[in-house]
N, C-alpha and C positions, 0 to 999 in steps of 0.2 A: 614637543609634538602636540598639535591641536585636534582633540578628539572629539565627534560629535555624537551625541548620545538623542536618542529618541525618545520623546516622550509617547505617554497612552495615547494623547488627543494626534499627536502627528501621524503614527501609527493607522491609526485606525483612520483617518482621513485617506492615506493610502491604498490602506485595500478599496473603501467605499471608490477612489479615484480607478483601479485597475476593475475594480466590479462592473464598473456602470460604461468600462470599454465594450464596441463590442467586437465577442470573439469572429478572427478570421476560419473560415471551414476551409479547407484543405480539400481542394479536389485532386484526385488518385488519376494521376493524368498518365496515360501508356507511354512509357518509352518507348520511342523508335529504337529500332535495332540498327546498330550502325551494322553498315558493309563491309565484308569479312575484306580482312587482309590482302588475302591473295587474289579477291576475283576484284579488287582494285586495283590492287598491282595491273595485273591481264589488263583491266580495260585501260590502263593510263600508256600501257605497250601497245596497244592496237589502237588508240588514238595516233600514237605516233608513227605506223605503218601507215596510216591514214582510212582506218575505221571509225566511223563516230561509233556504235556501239558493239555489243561481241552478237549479236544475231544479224548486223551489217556482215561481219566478217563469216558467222556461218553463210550466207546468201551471197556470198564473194564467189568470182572463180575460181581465186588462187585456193580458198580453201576446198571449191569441189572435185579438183585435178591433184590436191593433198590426202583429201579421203578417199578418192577414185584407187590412187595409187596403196594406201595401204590395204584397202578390201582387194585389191587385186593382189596384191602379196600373201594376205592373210585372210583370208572369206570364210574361215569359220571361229567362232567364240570359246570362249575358255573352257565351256559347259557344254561344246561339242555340237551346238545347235548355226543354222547359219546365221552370220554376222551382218547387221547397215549399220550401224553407228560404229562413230570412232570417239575415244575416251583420249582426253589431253593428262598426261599422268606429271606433266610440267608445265607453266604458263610462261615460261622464256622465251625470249624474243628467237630465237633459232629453231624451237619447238613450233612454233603459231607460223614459221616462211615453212615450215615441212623438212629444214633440211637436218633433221635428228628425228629420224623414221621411229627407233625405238624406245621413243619416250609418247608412243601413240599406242592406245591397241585396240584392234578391230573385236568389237562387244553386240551381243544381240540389246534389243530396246530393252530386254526384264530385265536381264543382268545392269547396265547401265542406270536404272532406275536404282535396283535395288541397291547398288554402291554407294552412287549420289546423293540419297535421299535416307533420314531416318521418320518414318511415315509421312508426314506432309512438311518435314522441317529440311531444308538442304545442309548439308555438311561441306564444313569446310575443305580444301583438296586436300591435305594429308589426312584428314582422316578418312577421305573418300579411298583413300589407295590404299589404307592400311586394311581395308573392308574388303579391295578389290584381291591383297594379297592373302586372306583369310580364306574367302570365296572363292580363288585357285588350289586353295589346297584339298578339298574336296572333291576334285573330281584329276583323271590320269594326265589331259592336255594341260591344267592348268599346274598342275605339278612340274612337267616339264617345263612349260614358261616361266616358272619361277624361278629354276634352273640357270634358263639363260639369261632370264635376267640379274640373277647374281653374277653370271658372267663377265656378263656388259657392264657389269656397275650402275644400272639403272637403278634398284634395291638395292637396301645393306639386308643383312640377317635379323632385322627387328620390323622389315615389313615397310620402310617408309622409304619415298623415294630420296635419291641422294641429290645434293644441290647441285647443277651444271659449272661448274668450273671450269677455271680453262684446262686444267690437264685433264678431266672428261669430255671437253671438246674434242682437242686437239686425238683423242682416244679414238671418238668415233668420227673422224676426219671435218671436223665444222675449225671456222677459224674467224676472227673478225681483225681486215686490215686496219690502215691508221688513217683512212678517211670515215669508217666507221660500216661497211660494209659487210653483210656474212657472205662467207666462199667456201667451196666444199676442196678441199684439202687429203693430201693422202693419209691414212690416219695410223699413228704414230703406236707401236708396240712398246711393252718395255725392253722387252730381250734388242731390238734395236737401239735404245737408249741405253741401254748396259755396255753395246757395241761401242756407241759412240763415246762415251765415258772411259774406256779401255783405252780409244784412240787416243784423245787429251790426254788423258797421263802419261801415253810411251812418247808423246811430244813435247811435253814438261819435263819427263828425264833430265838430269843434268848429269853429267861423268863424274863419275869421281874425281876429285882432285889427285895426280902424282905429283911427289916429289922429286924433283929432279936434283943432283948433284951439280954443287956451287959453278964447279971449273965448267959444267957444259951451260949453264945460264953465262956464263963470260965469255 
């Protein structure tokens, strides 16, 4: 092995050489904040409904005969006060056509604010809803709603909402056929599916096997 070894004179030529570089400064440049997850998500779904952006689709009709319809179901807010704003608690594509009512809920502008927002910073959607189910608990209507909504399986018991899958579809009667369409569908219980499942097996039954004696097989 060939080993190089440094002399004083090389040495020291070196630093003089890295001295007399000169130093780069470093400027402290702001990260941009990238764009959270899910309000990407939303907007690459509602490009594909054919919104260029998600304030296109608030100033849409289909969304103002979507909010029309849940403030007339529910016109008042969690906090007892009257409700105009509607809060998307999922950005799914069956959520944003309206046809999963209760993954919406009809909120006054302060409460809305105050969920959405941690002082001038917006918050991502689960943790906007884990805020919104904290904020229910405080007052008697929103205790109820949390209620139902553990019912519905909109919530789990840890405050966040649950991901729509298809047997939460098919729960709350949403369905998408094989051209890629949403339909509203009758929506499926379990104690039905229990039914059904009872059927199938008394139809798989098979008999017992007997034995028959040789001379009657002859």
């Amino acid at each position: 092995m060939r080993t190089i070894r440094g002399t004083k004179i090389g040495w020291s030529n070196l630093r003089r050489k890295h001295d007399s570089k000169p130093k780069k400064i470093r400027k402290n440049k702001k990260k941009k904040r990238p764009q959270m997850r899910c309000y990407a998500k939303r907007d690459a779904r509602l490009e594909f409904l054919g919104h260029k952006t998600y304030q296109a689709y608030l100033a849409s009709e289909d969304w103002n005969t979507i909010r029309k319809e849940k403030l007339d179901l529910c016109s008042t807010c969690i906090c007892g006060k009257k409700a105009n704003q509607v809060h998307h608690i999922r950005y799914d594509t069956p959520v944003l056509l309206g046809l999963l009512p209760d993954f919406l809920i009809s909120l006054c502008a302060k409460c809305h604010l105050l969920i959405e927002f941690n002082g001038s910073e917006k918050l991502e959607l689960a943790f906007a809803n884990n805020k919104l189910w904290e904020h229910a608990a405080q007052c008697k209507k929103g205790i109820l709603w949390r209620e139902r909504m553990l019912q519905k399986k909109v919530f789990n018991s840890d405050g966040f909402a649950n991901r729509i899958c298809r047997r939460l579809r098919l729960m709350h009667g949403v369905d998408r056929t094989k051209s890629g369409e949403w339909i509203k569908i009758e929506p499926s219980s379990p104690a039905r599916k229990k039914k059904k499942k009872q059927k199938q097996k008394k139809q798989r039954q098979i008999l017992p096997m007997v034995r028959l004696p040789l001379h009657k097989i002859a």
